[in-house]
C-alpha positions as CSV (number, residue, x, y, z in Angstrom):
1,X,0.0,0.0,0.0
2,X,1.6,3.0,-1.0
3,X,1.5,5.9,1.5
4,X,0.0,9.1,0.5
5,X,2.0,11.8,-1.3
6,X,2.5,15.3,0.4
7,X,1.7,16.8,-2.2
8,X,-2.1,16.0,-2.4
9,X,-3.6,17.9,0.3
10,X,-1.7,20.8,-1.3
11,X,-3.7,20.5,-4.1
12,X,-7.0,19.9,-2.4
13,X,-6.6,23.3,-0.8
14,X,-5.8,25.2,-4.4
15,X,-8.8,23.3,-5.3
16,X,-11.3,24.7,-2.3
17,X,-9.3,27.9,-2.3
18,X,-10.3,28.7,-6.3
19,X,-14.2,27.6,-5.2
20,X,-14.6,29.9,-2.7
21,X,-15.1,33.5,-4.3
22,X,-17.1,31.0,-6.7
23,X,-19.3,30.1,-3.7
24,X,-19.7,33.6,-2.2
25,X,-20.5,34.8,-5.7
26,X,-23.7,32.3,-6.0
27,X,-24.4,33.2,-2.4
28,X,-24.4,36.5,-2.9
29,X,-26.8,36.2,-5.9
30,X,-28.9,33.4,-4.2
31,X,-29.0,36.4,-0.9
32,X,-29.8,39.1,-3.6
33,X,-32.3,36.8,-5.2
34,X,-34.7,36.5,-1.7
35,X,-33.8,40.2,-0.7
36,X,-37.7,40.7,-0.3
37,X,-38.7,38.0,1.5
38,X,-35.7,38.7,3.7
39,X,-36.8,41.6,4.3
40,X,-40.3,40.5,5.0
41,X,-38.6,38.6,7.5
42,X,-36.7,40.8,9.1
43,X,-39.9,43.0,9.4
44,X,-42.0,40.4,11.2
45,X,-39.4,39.9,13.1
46,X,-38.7,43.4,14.5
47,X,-42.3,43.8,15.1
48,X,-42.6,40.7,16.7
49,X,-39.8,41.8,19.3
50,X,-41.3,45.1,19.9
51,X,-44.5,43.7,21.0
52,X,-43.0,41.6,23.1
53,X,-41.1,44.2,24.9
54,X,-43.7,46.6,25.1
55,X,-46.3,43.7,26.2
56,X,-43.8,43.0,29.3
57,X,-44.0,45.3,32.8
58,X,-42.2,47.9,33.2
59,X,-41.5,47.1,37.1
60,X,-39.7,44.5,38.3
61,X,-41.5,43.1,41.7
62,X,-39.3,40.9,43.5
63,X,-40.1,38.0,45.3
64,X,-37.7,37.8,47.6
65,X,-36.2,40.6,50.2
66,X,-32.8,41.6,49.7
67,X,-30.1,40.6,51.8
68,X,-28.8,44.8,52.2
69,X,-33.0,45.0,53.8
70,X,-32.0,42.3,55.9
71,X,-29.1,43.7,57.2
72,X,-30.8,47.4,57.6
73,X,-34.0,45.7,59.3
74,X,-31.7,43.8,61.8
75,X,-30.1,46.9,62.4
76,X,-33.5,48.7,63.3
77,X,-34.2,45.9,65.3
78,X,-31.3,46.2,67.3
79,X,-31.7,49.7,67.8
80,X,-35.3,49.9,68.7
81,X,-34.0,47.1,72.0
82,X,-31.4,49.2,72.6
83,X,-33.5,52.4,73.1
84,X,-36.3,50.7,75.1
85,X,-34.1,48.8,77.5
86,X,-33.7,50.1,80.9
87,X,-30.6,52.1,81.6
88,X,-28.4,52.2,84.8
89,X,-28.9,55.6,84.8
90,X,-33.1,55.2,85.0
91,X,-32.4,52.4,88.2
């Protein structure tokens, strides 16, 4: 069995690199061929999205409290046993 030459992939690549602008040439023309249905596309598309976007509330209502509340809640918490537990000064 003979082994392969080094050669041949060299030519394989000329080959793919001459049908490439050959390729973007008829997908260029297969693109400009559709360019209205494309753009129908597109259009439905766009509208599609805004409706969407519009059709979604504005405010976000979380479900869940925030850990920064928790921390300022604690706080409050703290505070308000602070201020109404009996001082050494008041026995």
């Amino acid at each position: 069995m003979p082994f392969p030459s080094t050669t041949e992939p060299k030519h394989e690549l000329e080959e793919i690199a001459v049908a490439q602008p050959a390729n973007r040439v008829l997908h260029t023309a297969l693109l400009w061929e559709h360019r209205r249905s494309l753009a129908r596309v597109t259009a439905v598309a766009l509208l599609l999205s805004l409706v969407i976007a519009f059709a979604i509330p504005k405010r976000y209502a979380p479900s869940h409290q925030s850990l920064v509340d928790v921390r300022f809640e604690s706080a409050d918490r703290s505070h308000q046993l602070l201020q109404s537990a009996p001082r050494e000064s008041d026995a």
